[in-house]
C-alpha positions, -999 to +999 in steps of 0.1 A: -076-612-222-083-576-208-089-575-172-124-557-171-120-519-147-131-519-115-168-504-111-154-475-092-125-472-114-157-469-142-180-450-117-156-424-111-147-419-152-182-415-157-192-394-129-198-360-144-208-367-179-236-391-169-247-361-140-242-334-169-265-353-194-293-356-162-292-320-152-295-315-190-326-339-197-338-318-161-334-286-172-352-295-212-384-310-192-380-276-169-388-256-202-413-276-212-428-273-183-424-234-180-438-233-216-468-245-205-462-281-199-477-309-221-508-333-217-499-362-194-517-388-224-484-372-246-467-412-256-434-397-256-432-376-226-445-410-210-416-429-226-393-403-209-411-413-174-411-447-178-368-444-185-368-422-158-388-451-134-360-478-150-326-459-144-342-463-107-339-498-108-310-520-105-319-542-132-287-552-155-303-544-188-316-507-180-301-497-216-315-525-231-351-515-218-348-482-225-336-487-261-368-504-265-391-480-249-382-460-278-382-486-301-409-492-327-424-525-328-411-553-351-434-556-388-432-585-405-441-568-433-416-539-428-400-544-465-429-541-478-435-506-457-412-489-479 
């Protein structure tokens, strides 16, 4: 059985790509924003903001929670939808 890395050991491997893809997501909402910004009400701009609020949180299943933020809700009748 693999021994699992230590959480520095992961920490520090991860470092700058997960600050790279932040400043990124930082400097996209920055143009946005210096394009003239969009309404507050706009549902995915929210579901950017309500990420942003859970990557603050310690929770264990941030991805999980994001994933489905920007999931679309289950239809029963989704074969039919085709």
């Amino acid at each position: 059985m693999p021994i699992a890395p230590a959480a520095s050991d992961v920490f520090d491997r991860e470092f700058l790509g997960v600050r790279a893809r932040l400043i990124d997501i930082a400097a996209t909402l920055d143009r946005i924003d210096r394009a003239g910004g969009l309404p507050d009400d706009n549902p995915r701009l929210d579901q950017i903001r309500r990420s942003a609020r859970l990557l603050a949180t310690d929770a264990p299943d941030r991805a999980a929670q994001i994933q489905m933020l920007f999931s679309l809700p289950y239809r029963d009748d989704w074969q039919k939808a085709r």
